[in-house]
N, C-alpha and C positions, 0 to 999 in steps of 0.2 A: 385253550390251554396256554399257560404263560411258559413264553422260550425264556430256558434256562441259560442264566450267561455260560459263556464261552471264555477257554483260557486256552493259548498257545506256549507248549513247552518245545522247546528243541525243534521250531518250525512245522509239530505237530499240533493242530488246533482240535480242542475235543471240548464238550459240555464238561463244566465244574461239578465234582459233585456234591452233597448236598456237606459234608465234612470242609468242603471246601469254602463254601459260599456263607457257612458258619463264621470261618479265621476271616474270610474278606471283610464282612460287614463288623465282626470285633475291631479289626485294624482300623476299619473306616473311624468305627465310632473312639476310637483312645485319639486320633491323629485329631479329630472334633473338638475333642477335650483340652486335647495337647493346643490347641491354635486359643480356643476359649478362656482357658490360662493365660498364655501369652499378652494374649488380647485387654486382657485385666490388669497384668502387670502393667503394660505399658501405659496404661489410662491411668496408673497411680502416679505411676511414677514423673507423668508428665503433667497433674493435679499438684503433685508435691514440687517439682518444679517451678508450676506457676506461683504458689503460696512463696519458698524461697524469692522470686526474681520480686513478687509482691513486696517484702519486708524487704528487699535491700535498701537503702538511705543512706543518704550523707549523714555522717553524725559530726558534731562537734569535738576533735582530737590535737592532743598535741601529741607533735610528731619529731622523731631525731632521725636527723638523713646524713649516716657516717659510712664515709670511702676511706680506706686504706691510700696512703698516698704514695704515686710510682709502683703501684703493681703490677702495671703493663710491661715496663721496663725491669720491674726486677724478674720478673717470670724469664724474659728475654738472658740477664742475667744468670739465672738458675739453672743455664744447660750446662754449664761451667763450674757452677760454683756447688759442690754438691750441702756445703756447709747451710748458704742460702736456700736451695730447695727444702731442705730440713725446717729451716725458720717457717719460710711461706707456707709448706704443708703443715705445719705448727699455729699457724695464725689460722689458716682455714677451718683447723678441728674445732678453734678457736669459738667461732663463729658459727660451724654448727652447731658444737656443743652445746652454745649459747640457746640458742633456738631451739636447741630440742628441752632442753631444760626449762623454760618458760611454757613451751607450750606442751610438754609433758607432764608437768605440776596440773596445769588446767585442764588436761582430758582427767587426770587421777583425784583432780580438785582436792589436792592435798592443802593448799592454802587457804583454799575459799576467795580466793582472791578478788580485794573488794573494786580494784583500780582496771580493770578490763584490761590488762597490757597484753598487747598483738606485739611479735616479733616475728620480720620475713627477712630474710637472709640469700643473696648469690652473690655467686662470683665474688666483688671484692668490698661489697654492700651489704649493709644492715640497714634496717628501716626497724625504728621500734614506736609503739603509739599508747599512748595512755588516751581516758576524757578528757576534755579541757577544764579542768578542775582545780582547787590548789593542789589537793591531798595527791591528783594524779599528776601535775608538772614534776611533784619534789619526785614519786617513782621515776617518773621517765628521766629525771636527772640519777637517780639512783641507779639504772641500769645501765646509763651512759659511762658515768664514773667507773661501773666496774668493767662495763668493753676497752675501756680508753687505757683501763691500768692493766687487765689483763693485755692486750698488745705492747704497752711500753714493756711491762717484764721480758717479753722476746724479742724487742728494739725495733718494734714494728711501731709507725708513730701514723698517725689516721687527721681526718680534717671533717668537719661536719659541720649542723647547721639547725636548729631548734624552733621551731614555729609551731601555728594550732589555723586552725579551718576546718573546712567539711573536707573529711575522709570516709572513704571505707576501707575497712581493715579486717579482713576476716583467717585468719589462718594467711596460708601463700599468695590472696589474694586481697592487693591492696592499690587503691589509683583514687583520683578527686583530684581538684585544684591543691589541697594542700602540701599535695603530695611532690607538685609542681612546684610548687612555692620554696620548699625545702629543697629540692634537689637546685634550684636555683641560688638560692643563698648558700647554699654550698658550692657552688661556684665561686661566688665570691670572698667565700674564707679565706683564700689562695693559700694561707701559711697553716701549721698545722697546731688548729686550734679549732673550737667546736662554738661556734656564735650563735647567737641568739636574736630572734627578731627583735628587730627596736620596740615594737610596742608591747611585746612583752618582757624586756628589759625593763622600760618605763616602771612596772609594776612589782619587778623582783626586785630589784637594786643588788645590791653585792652577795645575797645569801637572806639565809632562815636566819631568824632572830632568837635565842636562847636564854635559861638563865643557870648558871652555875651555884649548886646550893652551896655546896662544898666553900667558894670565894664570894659568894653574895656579888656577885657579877653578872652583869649581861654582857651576850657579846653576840656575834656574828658571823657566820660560816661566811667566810671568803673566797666563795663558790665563783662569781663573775667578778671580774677587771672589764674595765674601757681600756681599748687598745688606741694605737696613736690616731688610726683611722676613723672613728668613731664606734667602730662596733663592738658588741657588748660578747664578750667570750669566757667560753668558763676555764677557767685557771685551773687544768689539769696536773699540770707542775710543784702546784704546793704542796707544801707536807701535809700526809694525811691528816685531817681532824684540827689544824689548824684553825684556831681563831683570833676575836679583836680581844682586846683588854688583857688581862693576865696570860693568857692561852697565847695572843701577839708576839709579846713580851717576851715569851719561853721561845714562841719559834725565832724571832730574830737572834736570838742568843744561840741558839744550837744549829742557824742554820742558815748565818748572813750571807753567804756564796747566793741562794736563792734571791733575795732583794735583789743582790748586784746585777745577774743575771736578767733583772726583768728593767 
């Protein structure tokens, strides 16, 4: 005859009985279940894992590597100044804002957006990356234009630095050589201006080229100057929408203090 298990309550030990040994072996069998679950998730999840690490790759991106200039010191600043803490908390919203608004369009894909732009944003950094394409340089300049002007309206003035290589860029995460390359030539901006690799300079020259129906004109967004150093830097300073030919012409007239100035 088969001994019936044994259960000890309250350091009395007595045979289970048969109501008992029913709940035991149910428990047994859900906790089986419950591991056999588990057991599956984690094989998915560690399948879909390897598929992601699979497709990661360098891809071909042009990238803009812009720092706020003196944030260390102005933060330093802002225990004092409550006026300044207001700016810098201002500038910050700035910059997430920015970032959630780019990559909140693309989780809602309300634009369809054809130019793959990544934006990662800390501290006192933005990283934003297009493909290396024409149609995606002129975006990544288009989003640039609008960090650079949103900060100067709060007097906050930033320094950066524009190149293309292998990146990857995915949401908050972003690293490659390119990424290198950028944060180094931003280095050497030193003054607060957003430069452009030379050899893609070579290829832009000063701006997009146009035609005005309206004056049967062509003319040219005067997007990048050569600075005295040689480096090629996009002229945040001009008036908006400024061009060459008759567009030149109007802004020198309404707005010679800027020439003089440069």
């Amino acid at each position: 005859m088969e001994e019936r298990p044994r259960i000890s309550i309250n350091g009395v030990e007595r045979e289970m009985t048969d109501a008992e040994i029913e709940e035991h072996r149910r428990l047994q069998a859900v906790a089986q279940e419950d591991s056999r679950k588990m057991a599956e998730q984690m094989e998915k999840q560690r399948l879909e894992t390897e598929a992601k690490l699979a497709a990661i790759a360098y891809t071909e991106r042009c990238i803009a590597f812009i720092d706020v200039l003196g944030w260390s010191q102005l933060i330093e600043d802002s225990q004092n100044d409550p006026a300044l803490l207001r700016v810098l908390a201002s500038a910050q919203h700035t910059l997430a804002t920015f970032e959630e608004f780019i990559n909140g369009t693309k989780r809602l894909d309300l634009h369809n957006d054809p130019f793959g732009v990544e934006v990662t944003q800390f501290s006192d950094t933005i990283i934003i990356s297009c493909p290396a394409t024409a149609d995606g340089f002129r975006h990544l300049v288009w989003h640039v234009r609008s960090i650079v002007g949103a900060f100067l309206l709060q007097g906050v003035i930033v320094r950066g630095a524009i190149t293309a290589g292998p990146l990857y860029h995915v949401g908050s995460a972003v690293f490659g050589p390119a990424l290198v390359t950028a944060y180094r030539a931003e280095q050497e901006a030193k003054h607060p201006r957003i430069i452009l690799a030379p050899w893609i300079a070579e290829q832009v020259g000063r701006g997009d080229k146009g035609f005005n129906p309206q004056t049967g004109e062509e003319y040219e967004d005067k997007t990048w100057r050569v600075d005295a150093d040689g480096w090629t830097f996009y002229d945040f300073l001009q008036p908006l929408g400024a061009k060459t030919a008759s567009f030149d012409r109007e802004r020198r007239e309404r707005f010679p203090e800027v020439d003089k100035a440069r």
